[in-house]
ROLOGU-114375 format. One record per residue: y, x, z of N, C-alpha, C in turn; residue in three letters. Coordinates in steps of 0.05 Angstrom, whole numbers, plus 5000, padded with zeros to 4 digits. Example, Ala and Ser with C-alpha at 12.3 -4.5 7.8 and 13.67 -1.06 7.14 Angstrom:
488652645156491052465156493452645156ALA495552575142497952735143500152585157SER
END
This chain:
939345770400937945700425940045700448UNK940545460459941745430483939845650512UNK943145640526942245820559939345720567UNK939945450567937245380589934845380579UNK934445390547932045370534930545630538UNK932845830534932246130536932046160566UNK932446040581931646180612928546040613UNK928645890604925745670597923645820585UNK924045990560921946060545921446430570UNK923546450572922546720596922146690618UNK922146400621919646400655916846380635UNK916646100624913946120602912646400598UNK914346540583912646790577912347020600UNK913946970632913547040644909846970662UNK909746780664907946610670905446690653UNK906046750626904046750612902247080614UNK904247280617902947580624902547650646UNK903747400667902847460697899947420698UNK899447200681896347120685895547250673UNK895747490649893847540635893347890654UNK895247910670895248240689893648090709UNK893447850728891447760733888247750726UNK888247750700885447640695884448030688UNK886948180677885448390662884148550698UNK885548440714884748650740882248460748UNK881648140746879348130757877248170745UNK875048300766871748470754871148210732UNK870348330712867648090698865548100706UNK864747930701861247850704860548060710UNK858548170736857348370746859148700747UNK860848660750862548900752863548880785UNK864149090785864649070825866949240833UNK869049150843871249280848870449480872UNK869849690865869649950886871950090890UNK871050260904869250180931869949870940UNK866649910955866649590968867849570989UNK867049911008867249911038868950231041UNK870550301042871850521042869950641072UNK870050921065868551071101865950891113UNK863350831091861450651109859050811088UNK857650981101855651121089852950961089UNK850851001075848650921085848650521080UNK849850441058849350231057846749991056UNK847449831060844949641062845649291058UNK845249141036846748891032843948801035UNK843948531040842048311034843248091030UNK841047961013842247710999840547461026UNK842047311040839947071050839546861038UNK837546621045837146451025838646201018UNK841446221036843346051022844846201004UNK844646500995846646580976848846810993UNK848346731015850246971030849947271027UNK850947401024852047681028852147851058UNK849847951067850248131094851048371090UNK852748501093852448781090853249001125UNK851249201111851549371142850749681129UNK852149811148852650081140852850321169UNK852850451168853750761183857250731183UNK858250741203860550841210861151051215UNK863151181206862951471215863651571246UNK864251421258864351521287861551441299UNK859951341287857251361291856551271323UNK857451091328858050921356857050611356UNK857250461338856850211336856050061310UNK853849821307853349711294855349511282UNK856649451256858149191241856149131221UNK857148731224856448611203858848501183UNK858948531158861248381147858948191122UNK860347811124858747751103860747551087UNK859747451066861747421043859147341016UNK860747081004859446950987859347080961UNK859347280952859247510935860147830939UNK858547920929858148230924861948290930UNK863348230909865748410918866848300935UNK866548030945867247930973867248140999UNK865348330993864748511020866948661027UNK869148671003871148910999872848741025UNK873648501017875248351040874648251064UNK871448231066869448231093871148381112UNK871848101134872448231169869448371172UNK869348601185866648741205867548561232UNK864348541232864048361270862248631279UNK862448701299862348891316859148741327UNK856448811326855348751340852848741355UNK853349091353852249271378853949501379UNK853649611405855449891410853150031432UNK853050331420852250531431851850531454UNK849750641469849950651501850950871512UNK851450901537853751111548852151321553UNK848951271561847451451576845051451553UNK842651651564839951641550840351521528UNK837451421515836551331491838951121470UNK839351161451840250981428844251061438UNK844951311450846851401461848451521440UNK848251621417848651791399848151771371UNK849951791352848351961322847251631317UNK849351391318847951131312848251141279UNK845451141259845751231239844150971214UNK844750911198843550741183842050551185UNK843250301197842649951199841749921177UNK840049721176838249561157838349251172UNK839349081152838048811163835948721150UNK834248501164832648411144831848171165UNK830848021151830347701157826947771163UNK825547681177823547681179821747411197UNK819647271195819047051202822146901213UNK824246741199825346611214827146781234UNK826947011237828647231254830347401243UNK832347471250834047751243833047981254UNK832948161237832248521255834248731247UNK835248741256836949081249834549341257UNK834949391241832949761235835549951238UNK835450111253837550291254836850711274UNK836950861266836551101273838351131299UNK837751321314840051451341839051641357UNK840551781368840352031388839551951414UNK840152151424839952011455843052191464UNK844851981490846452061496847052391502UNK845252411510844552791523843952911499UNK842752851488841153041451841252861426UNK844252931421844452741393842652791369UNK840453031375839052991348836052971361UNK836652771376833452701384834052361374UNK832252381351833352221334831552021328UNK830951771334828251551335830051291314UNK827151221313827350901302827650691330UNK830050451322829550351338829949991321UNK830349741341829649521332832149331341UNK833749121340835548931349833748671337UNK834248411345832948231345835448001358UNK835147781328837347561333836047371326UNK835747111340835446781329836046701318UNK839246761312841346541313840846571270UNK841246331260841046261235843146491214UNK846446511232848346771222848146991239UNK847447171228847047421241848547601253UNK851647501239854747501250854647411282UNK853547131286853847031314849847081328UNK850246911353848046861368848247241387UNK844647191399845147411412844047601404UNK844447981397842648121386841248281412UNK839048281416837148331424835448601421UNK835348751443834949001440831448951435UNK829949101419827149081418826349391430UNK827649521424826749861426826449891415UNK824150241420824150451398821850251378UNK821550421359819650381330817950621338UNK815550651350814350931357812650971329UNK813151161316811751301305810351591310UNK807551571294805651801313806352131304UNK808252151289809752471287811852421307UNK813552251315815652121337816852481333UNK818052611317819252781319821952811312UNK822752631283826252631279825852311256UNK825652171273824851971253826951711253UNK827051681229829251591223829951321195UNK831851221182831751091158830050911151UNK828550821169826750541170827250271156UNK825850281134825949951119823449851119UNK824149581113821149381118821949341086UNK818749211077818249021050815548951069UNK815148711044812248541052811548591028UNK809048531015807548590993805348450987UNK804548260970801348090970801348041011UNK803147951023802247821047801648011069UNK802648321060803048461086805448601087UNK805548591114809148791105808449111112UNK810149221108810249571112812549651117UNK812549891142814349991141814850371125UNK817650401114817450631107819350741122UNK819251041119821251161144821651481135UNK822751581154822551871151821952041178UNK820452231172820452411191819452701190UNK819052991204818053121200815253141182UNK815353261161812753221148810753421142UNK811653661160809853911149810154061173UNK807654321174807254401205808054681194UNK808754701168809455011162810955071152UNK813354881153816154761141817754691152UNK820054751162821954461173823754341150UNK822654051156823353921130823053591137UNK824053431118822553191135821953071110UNK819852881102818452711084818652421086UNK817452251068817552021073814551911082UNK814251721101812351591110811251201105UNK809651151109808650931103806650811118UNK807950531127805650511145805250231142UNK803249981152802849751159803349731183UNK805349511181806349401208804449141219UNK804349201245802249041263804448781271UNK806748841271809148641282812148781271UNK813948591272816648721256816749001278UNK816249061300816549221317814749391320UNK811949381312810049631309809449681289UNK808049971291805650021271803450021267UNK801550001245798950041252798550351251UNK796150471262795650731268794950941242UNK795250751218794550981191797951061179UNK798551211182801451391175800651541156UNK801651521136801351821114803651811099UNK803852091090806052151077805952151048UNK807952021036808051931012810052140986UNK811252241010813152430990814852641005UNK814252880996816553161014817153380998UNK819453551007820653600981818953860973UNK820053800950817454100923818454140911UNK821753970893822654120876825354290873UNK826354410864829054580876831454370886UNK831254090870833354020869833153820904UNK831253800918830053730942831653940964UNK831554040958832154340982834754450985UNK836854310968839254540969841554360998UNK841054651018841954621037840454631061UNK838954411059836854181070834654181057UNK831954111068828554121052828853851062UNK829453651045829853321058829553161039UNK827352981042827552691032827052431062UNK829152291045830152101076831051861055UNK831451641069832951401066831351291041UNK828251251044827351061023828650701022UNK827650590996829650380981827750280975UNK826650020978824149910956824749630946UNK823849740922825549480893821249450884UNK820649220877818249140876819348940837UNK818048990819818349000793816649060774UNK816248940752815149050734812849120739UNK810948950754808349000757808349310779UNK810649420794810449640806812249690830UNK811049820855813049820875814650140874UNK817150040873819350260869820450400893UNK820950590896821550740922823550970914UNK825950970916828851130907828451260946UNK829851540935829451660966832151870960UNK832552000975835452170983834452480994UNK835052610968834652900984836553110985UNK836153280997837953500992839953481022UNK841853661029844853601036846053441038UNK847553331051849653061055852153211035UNK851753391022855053460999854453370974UNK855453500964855153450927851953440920UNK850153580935846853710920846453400932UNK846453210947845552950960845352780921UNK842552730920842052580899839952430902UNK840152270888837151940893835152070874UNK831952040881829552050872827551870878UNK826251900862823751600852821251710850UNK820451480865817351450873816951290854UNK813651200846811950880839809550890838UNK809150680855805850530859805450380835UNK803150360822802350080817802749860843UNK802049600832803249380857800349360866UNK798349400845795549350850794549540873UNK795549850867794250010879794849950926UNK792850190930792750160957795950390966UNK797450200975800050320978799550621003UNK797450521016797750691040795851051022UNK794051021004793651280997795951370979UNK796951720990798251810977798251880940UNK795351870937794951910905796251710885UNK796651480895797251160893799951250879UNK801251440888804751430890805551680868UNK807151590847807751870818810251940833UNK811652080826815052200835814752370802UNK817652250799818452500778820052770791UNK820052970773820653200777824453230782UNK824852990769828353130776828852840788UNK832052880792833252670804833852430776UNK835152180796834652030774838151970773UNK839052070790842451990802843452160818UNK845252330806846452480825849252550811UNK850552750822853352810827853852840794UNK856252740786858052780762860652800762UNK861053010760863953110759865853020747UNK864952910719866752750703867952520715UNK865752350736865752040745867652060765UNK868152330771869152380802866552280823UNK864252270820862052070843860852470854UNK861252460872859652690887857552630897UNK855452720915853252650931851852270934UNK851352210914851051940916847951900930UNK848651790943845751700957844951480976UNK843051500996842451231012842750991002UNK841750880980841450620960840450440986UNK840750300974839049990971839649780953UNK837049560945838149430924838749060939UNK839648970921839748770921840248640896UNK839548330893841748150864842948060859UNK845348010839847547920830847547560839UNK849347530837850347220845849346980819UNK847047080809846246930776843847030792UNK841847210817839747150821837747250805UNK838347450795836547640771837947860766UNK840947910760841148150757840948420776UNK839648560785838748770801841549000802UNK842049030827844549090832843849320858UNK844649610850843149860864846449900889UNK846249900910849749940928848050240937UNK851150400939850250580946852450870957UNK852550980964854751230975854651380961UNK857351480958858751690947861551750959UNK862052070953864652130957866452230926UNK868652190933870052230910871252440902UNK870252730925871153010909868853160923UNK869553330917867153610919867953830940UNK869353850952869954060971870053880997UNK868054031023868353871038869154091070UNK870154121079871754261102869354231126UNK868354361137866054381157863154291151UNK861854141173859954061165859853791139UNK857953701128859053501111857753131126UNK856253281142856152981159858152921181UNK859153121184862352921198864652931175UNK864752921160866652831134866052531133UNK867452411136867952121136868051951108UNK868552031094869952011061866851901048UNK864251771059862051751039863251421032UNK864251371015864651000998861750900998UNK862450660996860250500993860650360963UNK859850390948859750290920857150070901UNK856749910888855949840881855549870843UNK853249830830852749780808850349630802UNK850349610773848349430763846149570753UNK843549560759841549690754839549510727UNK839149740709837849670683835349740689UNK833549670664831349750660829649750625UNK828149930622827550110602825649890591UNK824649940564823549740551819849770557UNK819550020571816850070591816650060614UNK818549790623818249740647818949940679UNK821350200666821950310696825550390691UNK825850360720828450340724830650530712UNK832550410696834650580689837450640703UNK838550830722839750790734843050850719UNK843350990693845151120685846951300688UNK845551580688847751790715849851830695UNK850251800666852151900659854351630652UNK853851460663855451240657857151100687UNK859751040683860250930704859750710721UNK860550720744859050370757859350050737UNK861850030730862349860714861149840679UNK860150130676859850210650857250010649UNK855650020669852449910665852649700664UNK854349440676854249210666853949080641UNK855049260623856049290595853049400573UNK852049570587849649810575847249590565UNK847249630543845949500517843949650516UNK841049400505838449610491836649800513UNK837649710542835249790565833549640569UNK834649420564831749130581830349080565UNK
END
């Protein structure tokens, strides 16, 4: 073999393992290069109905609203944030700006998002943003105000669903007069911006694994399936004890009586040492870019010792996985498998 054949066959086979260290690093089908969002707690993606990708989250300086969007799930990892609301200097919505929600509603954008007031960062309300504009990125966002609810005591984590042709909001707030603790709530909305006057509580904590730290369930999730409406909630501590728990309605039943709603006894996702995943919590779902596969994003940190309080630790990731389900129809989340592992996980559906 002549010089030049040989400098020939070692670019070739150069070429040929470049592509293949290429292909072994990109995700397959439903796998998600995590973290999505390094330091963005409290995630929240929605899919719109061209296929776009919104995602919005908690910042840890807890000052301002971002949107980053992107034509797939791991797209979000390279998502510019557009900045677009910031905290006010004085009074209301001043403080403690805590878990955005977007959601599309008649033809409108709404951000759902928690906050203090400049003077008492833990005077803590629901409040509302409101945009026209078709990208939620641009146009103008629009202050609506508070979300008054009738405990109006520490209320917070507000998501909308609609259901058979009404929508509801769920939320959190104080839920007991002989406890400090906070529960989850449920209500019918009169407008994306009110409530109707029947509030009841759907779920507060009772079991050990509810209480350590904190007596808290907060940040309900609702995935509607299988003939049943699903409700993943967040209790415990913002450290390692922070783990996801499950509600379910029938779809039939009357969502607003509490009897309506089962909860199991333990968590369904929480901290694994092996995974390195600590405190995983504040879900939401959304679906894969095929439009059926059910895909749970959600926070975690990646060690277990946290130096002061654990809500100013900055370190919660935003991560993504693929959510299964059992051959009786309820959700399998896989705590002992990794995010990528579930793409793969055979013999649930």
């Amino acid at each position: 073999m002549n010089h030049f054949k040989f400098l020939k066959l070692i670019l070739v086979l150069t070429l040929i393992f470049s592509g293949l260290a290429v292909n072994a690093q990109k995700p397959k089908k439903n796998q998600f290069n995590n973290p999505l969002a390094l330091q963005r707690a409290d995630p929240h993606v929605t899919k719109a109905a061209d296929g776009t990708y919104y995602f919005i989250a908690t910042v840890p300086e807890y000052d301002r609203i971002e949107l980053r969007k992107s034509k797939t799930i791991n797209g979000i990892k390279e998502a510019e944030p557009v900045v677009v609301w910031r905290k006010h200097d004085t009074g209301p919505m001043g403080n403690h700006i805590w878990a955005p929600e977007l959601h599309r509603i008649d033809g409108k954008w709404y951000i759902y998002f928690a906050a203090g007031s400049a003077e008492d960062k833990w005077k803590i309300r629901m409040y509302a943003l409101s945009n026209e504009s078709e990208d939620p990125t641009k146009g103008e966002w629009k202050e609506e105000g508070q979300i008054v609810a009738k405990r109006d005591e520490f209320s917070l984590d507000a998501t909308t669903f609609e259901h058979k042709g009404q929508r509801y909001l769920i939320w959190t707030d104080r839920a007991s007069d002989t406890v400090v603790n906070t529960g989850i709530y449920i209500a019918k909305m009169t407008s994306p911006t009110t409530l109707d006057d029947k509030q009841v509580v759907i779920s507060q904590p009772e079991y050990e694994w509810e209480i350590q730290g904190h007596r808290v369930n907060e940040a309900p999730a609702v995935l509607i399936r299988k003939g049943k409406v699903f409700v993943t909630f967040s209790a415990s501590a913002t450290d390692a004890n922070y783990a996801i728990g499950l509600l379910w309605a029938d779809a039939d039943a009357d969502l607003l009586d509490p009897a309506s709603w089962n909860k199991l006894p333990e968590p369904v996702f929480s901290t694994n040492e092996s995974l390195k995943r600590f405190g995983p919590g504040h879900n939401s779902f959304t679906v894969a870019e095929d439009g059926k596969t059910d895909v749970m994003i959600y926070h975690a940190r990646d060690y277990k010792d946290i130096d002061g309080e654990p809500l100013y630790d900055p370190n919660r990731h935003t991560r993504a996985r693929v959510l299964k389900w059992t051959k009786d129809g309820m959700p399998y989340f896989g705590q002992d498998l990794g995010d990528n592992e579930m793409a793969s996980e055979k013999g649930k559906k």
